[in-house]
C-alpha positions as CSV (number, residue, x, y, z in Angstrom):
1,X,-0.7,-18.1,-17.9
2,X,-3.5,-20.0,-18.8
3,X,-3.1,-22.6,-16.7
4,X,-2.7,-20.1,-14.1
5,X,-5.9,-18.8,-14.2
6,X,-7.9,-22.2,-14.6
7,X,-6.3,-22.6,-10.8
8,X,-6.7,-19.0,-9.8
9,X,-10.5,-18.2,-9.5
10,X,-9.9,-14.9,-7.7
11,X,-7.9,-14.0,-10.5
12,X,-10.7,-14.8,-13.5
13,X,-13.1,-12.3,-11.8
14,X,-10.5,-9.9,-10.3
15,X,-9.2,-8.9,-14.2
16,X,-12.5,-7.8,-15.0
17,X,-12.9,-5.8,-12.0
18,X,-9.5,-4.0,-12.7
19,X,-10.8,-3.4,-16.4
20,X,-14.1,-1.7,-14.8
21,X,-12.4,0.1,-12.6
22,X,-9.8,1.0,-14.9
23,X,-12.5,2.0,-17.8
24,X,-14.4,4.5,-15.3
25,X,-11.7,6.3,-14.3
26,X,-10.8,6.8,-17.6
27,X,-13.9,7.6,-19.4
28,X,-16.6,8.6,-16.4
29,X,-19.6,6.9,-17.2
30,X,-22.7,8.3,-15.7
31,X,-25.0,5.7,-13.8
32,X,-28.4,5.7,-12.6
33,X,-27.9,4.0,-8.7
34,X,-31.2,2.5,-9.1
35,X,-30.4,1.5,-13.0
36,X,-26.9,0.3,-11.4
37,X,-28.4,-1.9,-9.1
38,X,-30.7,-3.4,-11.5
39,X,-28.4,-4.6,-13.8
40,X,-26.0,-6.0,-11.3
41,X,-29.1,-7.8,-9.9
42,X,-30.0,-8.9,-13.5
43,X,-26.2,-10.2,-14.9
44,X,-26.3,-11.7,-11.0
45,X,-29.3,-13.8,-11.6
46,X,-28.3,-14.8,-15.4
47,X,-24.8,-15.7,-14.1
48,X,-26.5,-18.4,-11.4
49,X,-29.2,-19.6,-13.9
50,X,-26.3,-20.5,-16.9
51,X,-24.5,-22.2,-13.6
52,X,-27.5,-24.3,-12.8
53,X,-27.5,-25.3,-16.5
54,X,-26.9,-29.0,-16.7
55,X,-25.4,-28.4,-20.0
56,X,-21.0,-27.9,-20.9
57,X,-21.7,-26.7,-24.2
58,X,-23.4,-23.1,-22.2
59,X,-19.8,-22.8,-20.4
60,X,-18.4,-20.5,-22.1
61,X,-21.8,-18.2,-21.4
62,X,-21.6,-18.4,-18.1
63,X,-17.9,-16.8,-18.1
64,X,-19.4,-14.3,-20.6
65,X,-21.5,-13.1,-18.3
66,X,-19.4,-13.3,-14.5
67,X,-16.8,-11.6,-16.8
68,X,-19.7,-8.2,-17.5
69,X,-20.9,-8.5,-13.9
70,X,-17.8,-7.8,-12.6
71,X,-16.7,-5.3,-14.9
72,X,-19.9,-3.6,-14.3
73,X,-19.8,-3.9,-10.8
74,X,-16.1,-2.3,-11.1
75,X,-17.4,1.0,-13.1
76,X,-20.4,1.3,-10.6
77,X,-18.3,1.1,-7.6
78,X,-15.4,3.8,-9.2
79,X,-18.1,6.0,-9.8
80,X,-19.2,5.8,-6.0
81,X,-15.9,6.3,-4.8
82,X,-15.1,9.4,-7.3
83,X,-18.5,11.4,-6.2
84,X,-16.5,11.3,-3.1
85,X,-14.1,13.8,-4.5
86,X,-16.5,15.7,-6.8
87,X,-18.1,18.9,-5.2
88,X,-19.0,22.1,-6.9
89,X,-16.9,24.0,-4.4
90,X,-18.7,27.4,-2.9
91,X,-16.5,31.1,-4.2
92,X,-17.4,32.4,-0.9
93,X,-16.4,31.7,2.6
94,X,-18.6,30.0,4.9
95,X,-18.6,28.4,8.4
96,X,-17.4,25.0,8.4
97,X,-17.3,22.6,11.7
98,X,-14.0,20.1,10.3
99,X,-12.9,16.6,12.0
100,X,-9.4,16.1,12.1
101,X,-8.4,13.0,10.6
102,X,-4.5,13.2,11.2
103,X,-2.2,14.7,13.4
104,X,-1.4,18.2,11.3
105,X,2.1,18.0,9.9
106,X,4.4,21.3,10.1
107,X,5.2,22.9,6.8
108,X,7.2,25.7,6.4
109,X,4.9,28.0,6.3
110,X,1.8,25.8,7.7
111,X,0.7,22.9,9.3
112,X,-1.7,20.3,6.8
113,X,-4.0,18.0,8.3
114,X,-6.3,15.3,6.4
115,X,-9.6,16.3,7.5
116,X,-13.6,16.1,6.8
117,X,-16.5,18.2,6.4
118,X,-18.6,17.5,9.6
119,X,-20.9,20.5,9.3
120,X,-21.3,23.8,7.8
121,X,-23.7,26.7,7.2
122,X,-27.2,25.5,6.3
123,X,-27.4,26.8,2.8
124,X,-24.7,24.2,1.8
125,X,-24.9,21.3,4.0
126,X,-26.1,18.9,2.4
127,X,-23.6,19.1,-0.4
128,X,-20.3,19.6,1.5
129,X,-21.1,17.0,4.7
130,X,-18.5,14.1,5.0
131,X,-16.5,15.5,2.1
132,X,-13.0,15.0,2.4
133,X,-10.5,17.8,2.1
134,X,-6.7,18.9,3.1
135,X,-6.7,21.5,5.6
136,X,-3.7,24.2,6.1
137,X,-3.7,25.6,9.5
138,X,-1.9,28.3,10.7
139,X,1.7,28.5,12.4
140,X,0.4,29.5,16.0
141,X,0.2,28.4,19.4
142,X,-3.6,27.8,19.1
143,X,-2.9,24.8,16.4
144,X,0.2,23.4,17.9
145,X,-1.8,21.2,20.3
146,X,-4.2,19.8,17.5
147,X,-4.6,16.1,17.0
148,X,-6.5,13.5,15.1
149,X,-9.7,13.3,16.6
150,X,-10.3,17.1,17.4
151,X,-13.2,19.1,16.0
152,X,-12.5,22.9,15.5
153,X,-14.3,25.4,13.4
154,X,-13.5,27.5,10.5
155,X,-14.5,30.5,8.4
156,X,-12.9,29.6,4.9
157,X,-12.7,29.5,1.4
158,X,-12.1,26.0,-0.8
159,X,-11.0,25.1,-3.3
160,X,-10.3,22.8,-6.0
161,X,-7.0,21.3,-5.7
162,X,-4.4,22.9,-8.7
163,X,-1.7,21.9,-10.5
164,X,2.3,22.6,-8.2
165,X,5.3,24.0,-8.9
166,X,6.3,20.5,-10.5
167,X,4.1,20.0,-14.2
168,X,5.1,16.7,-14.4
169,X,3.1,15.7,-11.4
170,X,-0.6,15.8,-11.3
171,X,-1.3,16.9,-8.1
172,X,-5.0,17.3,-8.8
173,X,-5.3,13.9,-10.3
174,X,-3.4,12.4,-7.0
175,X,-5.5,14.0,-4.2
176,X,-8.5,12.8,-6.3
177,X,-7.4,9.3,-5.8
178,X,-7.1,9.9,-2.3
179,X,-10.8,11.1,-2.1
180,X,-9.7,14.7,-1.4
181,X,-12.3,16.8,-2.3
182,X,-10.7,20.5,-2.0
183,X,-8.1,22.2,-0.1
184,X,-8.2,25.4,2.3
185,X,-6.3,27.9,4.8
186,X,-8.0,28.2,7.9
187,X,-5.4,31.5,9.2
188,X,-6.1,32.7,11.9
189,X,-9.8,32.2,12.4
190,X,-9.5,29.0,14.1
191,X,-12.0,28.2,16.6
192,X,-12.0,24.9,18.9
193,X,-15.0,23.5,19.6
194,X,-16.3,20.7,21.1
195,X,-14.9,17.0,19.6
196,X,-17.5,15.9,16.6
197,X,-19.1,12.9,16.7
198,X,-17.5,9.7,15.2
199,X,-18.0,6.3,14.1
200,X,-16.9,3.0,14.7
201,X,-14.0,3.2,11.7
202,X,-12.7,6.8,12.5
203,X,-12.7,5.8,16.4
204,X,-10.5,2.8,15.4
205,X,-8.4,4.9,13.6
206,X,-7.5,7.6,16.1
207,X,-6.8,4.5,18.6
208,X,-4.9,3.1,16.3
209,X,-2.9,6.7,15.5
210,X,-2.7,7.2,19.6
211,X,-1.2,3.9,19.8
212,X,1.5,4.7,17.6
213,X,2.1,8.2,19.2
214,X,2.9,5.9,22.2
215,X,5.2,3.7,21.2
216,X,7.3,6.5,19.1
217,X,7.7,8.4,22.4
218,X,9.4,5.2,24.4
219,X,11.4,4.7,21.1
220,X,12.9,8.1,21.9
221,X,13.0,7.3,25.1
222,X,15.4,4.5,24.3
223,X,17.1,5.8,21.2
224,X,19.0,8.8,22.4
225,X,19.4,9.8,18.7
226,X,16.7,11.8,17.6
227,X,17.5,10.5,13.4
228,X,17.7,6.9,14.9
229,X,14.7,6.9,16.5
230,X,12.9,8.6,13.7
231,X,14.0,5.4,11.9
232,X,13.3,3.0,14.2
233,X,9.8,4.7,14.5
234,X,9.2,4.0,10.3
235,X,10.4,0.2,11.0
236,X,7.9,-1.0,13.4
237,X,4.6,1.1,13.2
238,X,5.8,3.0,9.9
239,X,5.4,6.8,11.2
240,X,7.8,8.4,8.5
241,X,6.7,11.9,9.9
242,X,10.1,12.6,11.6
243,X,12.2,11.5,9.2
244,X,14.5,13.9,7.7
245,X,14.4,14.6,3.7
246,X,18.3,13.3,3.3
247,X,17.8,10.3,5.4
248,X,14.4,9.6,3.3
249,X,16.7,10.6,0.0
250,X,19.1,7.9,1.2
251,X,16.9,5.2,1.7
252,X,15.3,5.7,-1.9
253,X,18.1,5.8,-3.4
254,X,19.6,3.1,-2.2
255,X,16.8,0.8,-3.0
256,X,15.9,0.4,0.6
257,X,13.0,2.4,1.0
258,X,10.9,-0.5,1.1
259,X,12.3,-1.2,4.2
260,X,10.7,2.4,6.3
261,X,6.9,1.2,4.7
262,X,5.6,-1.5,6.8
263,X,5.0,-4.4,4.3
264,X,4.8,-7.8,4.0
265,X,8.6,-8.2,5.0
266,X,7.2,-7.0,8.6
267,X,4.3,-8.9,8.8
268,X,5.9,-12.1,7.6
269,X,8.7,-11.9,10.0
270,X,5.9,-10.9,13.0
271,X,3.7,-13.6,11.9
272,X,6.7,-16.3,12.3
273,X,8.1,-15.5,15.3
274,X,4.5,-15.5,16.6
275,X,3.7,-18.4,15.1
276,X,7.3,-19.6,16.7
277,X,5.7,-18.8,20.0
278,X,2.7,-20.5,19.6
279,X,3.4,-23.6,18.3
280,X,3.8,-25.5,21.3
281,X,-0.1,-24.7,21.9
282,X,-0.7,-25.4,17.7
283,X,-0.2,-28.8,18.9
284,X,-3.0,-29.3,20.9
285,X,-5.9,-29.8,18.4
286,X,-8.6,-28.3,19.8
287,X,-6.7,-25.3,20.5
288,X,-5.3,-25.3,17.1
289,X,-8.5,-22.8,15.7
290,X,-7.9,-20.5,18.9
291,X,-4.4,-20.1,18.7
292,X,-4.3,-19.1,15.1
293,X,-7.3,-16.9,15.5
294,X,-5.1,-15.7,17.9
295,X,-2.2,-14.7,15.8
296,X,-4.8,-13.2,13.2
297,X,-6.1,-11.1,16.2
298,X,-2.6,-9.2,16.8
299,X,-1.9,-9.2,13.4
300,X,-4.8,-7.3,12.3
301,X,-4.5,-5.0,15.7
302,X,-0.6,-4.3,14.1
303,X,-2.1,-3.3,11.2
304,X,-4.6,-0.6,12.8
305,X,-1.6,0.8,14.7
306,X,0.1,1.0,11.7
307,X,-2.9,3.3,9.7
308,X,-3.8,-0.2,7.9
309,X,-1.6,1.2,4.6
310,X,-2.0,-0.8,1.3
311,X,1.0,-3.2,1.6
312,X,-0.2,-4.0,5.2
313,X,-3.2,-5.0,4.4
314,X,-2.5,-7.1,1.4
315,X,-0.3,-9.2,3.9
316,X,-2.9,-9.2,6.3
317,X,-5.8,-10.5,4.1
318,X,-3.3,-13.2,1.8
319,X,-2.1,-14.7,5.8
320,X,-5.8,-14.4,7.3
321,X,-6.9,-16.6,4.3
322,X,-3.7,-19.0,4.4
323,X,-4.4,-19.5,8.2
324,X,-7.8,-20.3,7.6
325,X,-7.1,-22.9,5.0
326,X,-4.8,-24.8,7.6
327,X,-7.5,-25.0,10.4
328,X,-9.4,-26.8,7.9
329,X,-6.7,-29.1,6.8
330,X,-6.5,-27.3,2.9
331,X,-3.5,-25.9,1.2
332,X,-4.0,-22.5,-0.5
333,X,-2.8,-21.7,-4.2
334,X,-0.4,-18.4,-2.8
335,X,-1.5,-16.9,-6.3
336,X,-5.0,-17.6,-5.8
337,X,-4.7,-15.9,-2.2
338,X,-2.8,-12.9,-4.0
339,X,-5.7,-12.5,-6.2
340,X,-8.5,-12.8,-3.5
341,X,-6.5,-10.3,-1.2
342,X,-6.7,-7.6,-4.1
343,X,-10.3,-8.2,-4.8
344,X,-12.1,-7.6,-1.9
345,X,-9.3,-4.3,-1.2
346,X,-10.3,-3.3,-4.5
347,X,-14.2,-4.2,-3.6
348,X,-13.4,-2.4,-0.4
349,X,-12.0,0.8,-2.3
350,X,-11.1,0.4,-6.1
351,X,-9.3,3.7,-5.8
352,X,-6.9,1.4,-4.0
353,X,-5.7,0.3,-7.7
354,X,-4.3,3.9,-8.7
355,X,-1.8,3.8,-5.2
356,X,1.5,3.3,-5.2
357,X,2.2,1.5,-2.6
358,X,-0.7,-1.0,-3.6
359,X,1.0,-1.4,-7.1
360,X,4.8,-1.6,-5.9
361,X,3.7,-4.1,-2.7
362,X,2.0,-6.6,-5.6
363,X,4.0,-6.2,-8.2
364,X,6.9,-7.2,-6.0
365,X,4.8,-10.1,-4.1
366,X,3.9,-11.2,-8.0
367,X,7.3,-11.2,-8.9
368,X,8.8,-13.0,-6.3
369,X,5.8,-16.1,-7.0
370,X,6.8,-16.0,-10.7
371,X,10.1,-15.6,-10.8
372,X,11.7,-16.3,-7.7
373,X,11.8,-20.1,-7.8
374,X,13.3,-20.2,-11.2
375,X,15.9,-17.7,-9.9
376,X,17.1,-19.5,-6.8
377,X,17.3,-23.4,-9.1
378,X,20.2,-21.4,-11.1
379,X,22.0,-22.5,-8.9
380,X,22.6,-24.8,-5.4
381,X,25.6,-24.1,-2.8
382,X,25.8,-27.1,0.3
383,X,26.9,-24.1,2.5
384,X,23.7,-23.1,4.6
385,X,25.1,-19.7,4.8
386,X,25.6,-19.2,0.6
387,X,21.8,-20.8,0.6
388,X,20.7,-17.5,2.5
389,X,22.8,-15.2,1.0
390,X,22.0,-16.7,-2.6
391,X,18.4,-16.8,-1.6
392,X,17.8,-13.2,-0.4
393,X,19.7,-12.0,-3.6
394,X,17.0,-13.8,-5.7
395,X,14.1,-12.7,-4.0
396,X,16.0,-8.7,-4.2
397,X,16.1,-9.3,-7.7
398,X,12.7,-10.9,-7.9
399,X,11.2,-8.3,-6.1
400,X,13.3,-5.4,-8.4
401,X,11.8,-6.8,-11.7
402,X,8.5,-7.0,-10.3
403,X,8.5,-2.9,-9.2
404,X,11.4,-1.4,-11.1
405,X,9.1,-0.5,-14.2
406,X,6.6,1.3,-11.7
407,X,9.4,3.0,-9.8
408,X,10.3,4.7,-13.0
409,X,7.3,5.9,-13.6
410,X,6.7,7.4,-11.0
411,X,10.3,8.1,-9.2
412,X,12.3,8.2,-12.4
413,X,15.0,6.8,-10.9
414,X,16.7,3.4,-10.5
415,X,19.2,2.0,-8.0
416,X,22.3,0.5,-9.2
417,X,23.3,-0.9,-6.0
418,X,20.2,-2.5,-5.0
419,X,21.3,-5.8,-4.6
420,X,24.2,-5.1,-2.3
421,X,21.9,-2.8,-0.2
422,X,19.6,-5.4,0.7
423,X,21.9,-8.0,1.4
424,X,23.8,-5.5,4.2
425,X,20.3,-4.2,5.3
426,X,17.7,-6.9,5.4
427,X,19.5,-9.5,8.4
428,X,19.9,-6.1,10.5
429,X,16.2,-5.4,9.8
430,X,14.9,-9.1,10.6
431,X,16.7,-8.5,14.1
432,X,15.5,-5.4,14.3
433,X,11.6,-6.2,13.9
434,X,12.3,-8.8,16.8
435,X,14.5,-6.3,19.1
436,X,12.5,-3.2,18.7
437,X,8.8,-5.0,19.8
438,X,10.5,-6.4,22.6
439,X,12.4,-3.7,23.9
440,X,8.8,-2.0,23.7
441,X,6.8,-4.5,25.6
442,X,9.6,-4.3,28.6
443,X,10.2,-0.3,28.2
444,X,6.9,0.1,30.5
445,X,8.6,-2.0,33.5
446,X,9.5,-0.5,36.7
447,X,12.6,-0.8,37.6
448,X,14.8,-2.5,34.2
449,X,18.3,-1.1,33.5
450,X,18.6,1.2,30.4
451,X,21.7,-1.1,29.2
452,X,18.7,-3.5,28.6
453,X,17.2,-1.3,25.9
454,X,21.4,-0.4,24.3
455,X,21.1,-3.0,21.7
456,X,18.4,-1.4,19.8
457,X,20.2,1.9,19.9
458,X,23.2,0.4,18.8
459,X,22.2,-1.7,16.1
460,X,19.9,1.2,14.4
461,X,22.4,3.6,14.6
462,X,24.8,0.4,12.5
463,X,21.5,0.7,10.1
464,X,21.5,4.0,9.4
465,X,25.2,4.0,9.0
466,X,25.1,1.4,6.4
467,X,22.7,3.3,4.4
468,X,24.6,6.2,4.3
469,X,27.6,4.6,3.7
470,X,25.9,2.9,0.7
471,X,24.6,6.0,-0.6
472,X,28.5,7.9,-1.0
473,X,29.0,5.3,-3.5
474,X,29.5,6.8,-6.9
475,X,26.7,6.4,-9.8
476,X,24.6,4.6,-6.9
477,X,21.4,6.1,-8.6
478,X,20.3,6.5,-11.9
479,X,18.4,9.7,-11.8
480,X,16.3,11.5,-14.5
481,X,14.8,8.3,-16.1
482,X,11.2,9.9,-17.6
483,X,8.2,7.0,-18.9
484,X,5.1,7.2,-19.6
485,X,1.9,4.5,-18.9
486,X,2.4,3.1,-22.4
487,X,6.1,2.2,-21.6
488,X,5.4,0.6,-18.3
489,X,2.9,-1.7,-20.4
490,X,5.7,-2.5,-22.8
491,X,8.1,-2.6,-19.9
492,X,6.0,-5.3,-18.0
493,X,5.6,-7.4,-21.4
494,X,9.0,-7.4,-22.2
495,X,9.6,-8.9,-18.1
496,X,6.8,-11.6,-19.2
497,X,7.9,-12.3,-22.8
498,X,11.5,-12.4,-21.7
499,X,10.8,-14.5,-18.5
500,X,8.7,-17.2,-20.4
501,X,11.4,-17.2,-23.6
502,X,14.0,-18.1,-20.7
503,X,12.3,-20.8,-19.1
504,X,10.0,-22.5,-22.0
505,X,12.1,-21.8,-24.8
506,X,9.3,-22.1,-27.5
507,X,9.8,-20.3,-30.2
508,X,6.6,-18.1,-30.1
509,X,7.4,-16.5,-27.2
510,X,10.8,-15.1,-29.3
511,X,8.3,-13.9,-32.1
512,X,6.3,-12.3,-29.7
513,X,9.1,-10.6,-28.3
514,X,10.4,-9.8,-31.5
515,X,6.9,-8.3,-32.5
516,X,6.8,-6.1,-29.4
517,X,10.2,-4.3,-29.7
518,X,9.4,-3.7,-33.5
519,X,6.1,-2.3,-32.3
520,X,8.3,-0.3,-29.5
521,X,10.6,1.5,-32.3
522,X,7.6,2.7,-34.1
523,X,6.3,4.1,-30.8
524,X,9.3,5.9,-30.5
525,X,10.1,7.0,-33.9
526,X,6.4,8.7,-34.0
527,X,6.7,10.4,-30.1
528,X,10.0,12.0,-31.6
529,X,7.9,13.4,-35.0
């Protein structure tokens, strides 16, 4: 570990950022913005002055201090991003002018839509503009044609988000790491007005979301199946909207679910076959830089279409700074890249930290660094075939250590058949992500067959077969598992302890090991007094 982080830079300033971040979400410090800044600008300016030092013995100082910089600069940027959801919500109703962020999504009972604050009655403008809040519209005609984008104004009463039907889940807790202020029913006072002003990131955003609206209507175009095409819609732009509860039951418990939320897995296989396409140009050297901006371009123009979720854009950032490295002739440390790809998302948004799919996409990514390699030396096989098979079943596993503690916790469930699962889906889905684009780009001309676009019927409906197939299988799932934070901690040190014990076999890794489940047993002996 410690020679991990001597190589990993990003990852001696990023643990300090998580630990500031972590602390002020925990214990809400109050800061001054001008007493903020000041500090950051004074550990800033002691942190290049130790650096400048022409003397070893002060190294140790200097890490003292990048160390408090960066925690401090993790509790000051928490505490901007929390204000976002703090407002002392008015008890009576008022006039609000509200900017649709997403396309509203029927309930039974009402249609929710993300949405902001863009104006409101004069009295309380100033401390309700550009909040962000979930919106419940009514089940008429006059909402049915809403989309992201659209202004309309209501006559309402917020409200602080409050604890479901479900005690286990904080509800408040998770719209306030999603920056949602309060929630509200509009009924039937629903007024559409002119479209509200945006800027430059929202406007992205609703081209991206019009994008995607796009290509889901050719996909059901070309999928006759409306389940099929819900599917295929979740593989390529991941727009899980349509996707029926049982289908979306399947999938989880399967352990396949990873496969419906655009990750790495899609990026990686997009980036290679574009890279595939390209590399005849990557030959050329001065159009080496152009081509790979290239790539980075349509990459990143993916991701928009896609609503530029966690797991995306950890992929995104770790292959942006790998393709740099190789226009300039340097190889990148892949955990160093990891490391730099969280830092500036969490610099971006530290809220980012307390999402599930940022922890289960690099936890899994983290895993598969660690432990992959180790995995896959168990053991060799001279068929090229048993290579694959034997490969993808260590990266499954990999991937399952690296996740299956934060699954728990929040899922409470595990899949037994997870290995078989991905080995059946995974080749189907790489063929997939190559067939479903395609089809796509030719879909728009004039003139093709539909047998051209029967292959990517066919094979999603042999996907969505397999899954369900999978999922009859008895004791499948392991439901009903309940953990707490504590337990994941212990969870994720046993992994390390256990991992390092197995391939270092020094005999203070065992004593540690030993020490922790001792220290376990008393945890459990005093939550059962």
């Amino acid at each position: 570990m410690e020679t991990i982080l001597r190589r990993s830079v990003f990852g001696r300033i990023l643990l300090p950022l998580m630990a500031g971040i972590l602390l002020q979400y925990l214990f809400r410090f109050h800061f001054h913005t001008e007493t903020s800044l000041i500090i950051l600008i004074i550990l800033f300016l002691v942190c290049c002055a130790v650096f400048f030092l022409e003397n070893y013995a002060f190294r140790w100082l200097f890490g003292a201090v990048l160390c408090g910089f960066f925690l401090f600069t993790g509790l000051y940027l928490t505490e901007r991003a929390l204000i976002k959801s703090a407002w002392r919500v008015p008890p009576e109703s008022h006039n609000y002018k509200i900017l649709l962020l997403e396309d509203p999504v029927d309930k039974p009972r009402s249609r929710m839509c993300r949405s902001r604050i863009a104006g409101s009655d004069p009295e309380i403008f100033r401390d309700v503009s550009e909040k962000h809040v979930i919106l419940y519209l009514s089940l008429d005609s006059a909402t049915k044609e809403l989309k992201a984008g659209d202004g309309i104004g209501v006559k309402t009463v917020f409200k602080k988000p409050e604890m479901g039907s479900n005690p286990s889940f904080d509800y408040p807790g998770y719209l306030e790491k999603q920056g949602i202020a309060a929630t509200g029913f509009a009924g039937r006072q629903l007024l559409k007005v002119q479209p509200v002003s945006v800027g430059f990131q929202d406007w992205v955003n609703f081209q991206g979301l019009k994008y995607q609206k796009q290509i889901i209507r050719m996909l059901e175009k070309m999928i006759p199946d409306k389940e099929n095409a819900a599917v295929a819609g979740a593989l390529i732009v991941g727009y899980r909207s349509d996707l029926n509860p049982e289908l979306r039951k399947s999938f989880s418990e399967t352990g396949t679910a990873h496969i419906l939320a655009v990750s790495g897995l899609h990026l990686a296989i997009l980036f290679s076959v574009l890279s595939f396409i390209f590399s005849p140009l990557e030959s050329i050297p001065y159009l080496r830089p152009v081509v790979k901006l290239s790539v980075l371009l349509i990459l990143w123009g993916f991701a928009f279409i896609t609503g530029l979720p966690p797991s995306v854009v950890r992929a995104c950032v770790m292959i942006t700074f790998i393709n740099f490295g190789g226009v300039f002739g340097r190889r990148s440390f892949t955990l160093n890249t990891l490391a730099a790809s969280a830092f500036f998302m969490l610099i971006y948004n530290p809220l980012y930290l307390f999402d599930v799919g940022f922890q289960l996409s690099y936890g899994a990514v983290l895993s598969i660094i660690l432990i992959n390699p180790y995995l896959v030396g168990l053991k060799e096989f001279k068929s090229k075939i048993m290579t694959y098979f034997w490969e993808l079943t260590c990266v499954s596993v990999s991937a399952q250590i690296g996740t299956a503690p934060v699954s728990l916790f929040y899922f409470g469930q595990f899949p037994t058949i997870f290995i078989l699962a991905n080995l059946l889906t995974i080749p189907v889905t790489g063929v997939l992500l190559v067939l479903i684009p395609l089809s796509v780009l030719l879909y728009p001309i004039p003139g093709l067959p539909d047998c051209m676009f029967a292959p990517v019927s066919a094979l999603t409906d042999l996907f969505v077969s397999v899954v369900k197939v999978l999922n009859r299988i008895p004791c499948s799932v392991i439901t009903g598992i309940r953990v707490d934070f504590w337990s994941v901690v212990s969870m994720y040190l046993w992994i390390y302890l256990f991992s390092m014990l197995l391939i270092k076999r020094q005999p203070h890794y065992f004593h540690s090991l030993a020490l922790l489940v001792i220290l376990q047993v008393i945890y459990y002996l005093w939550l059962q007094n």
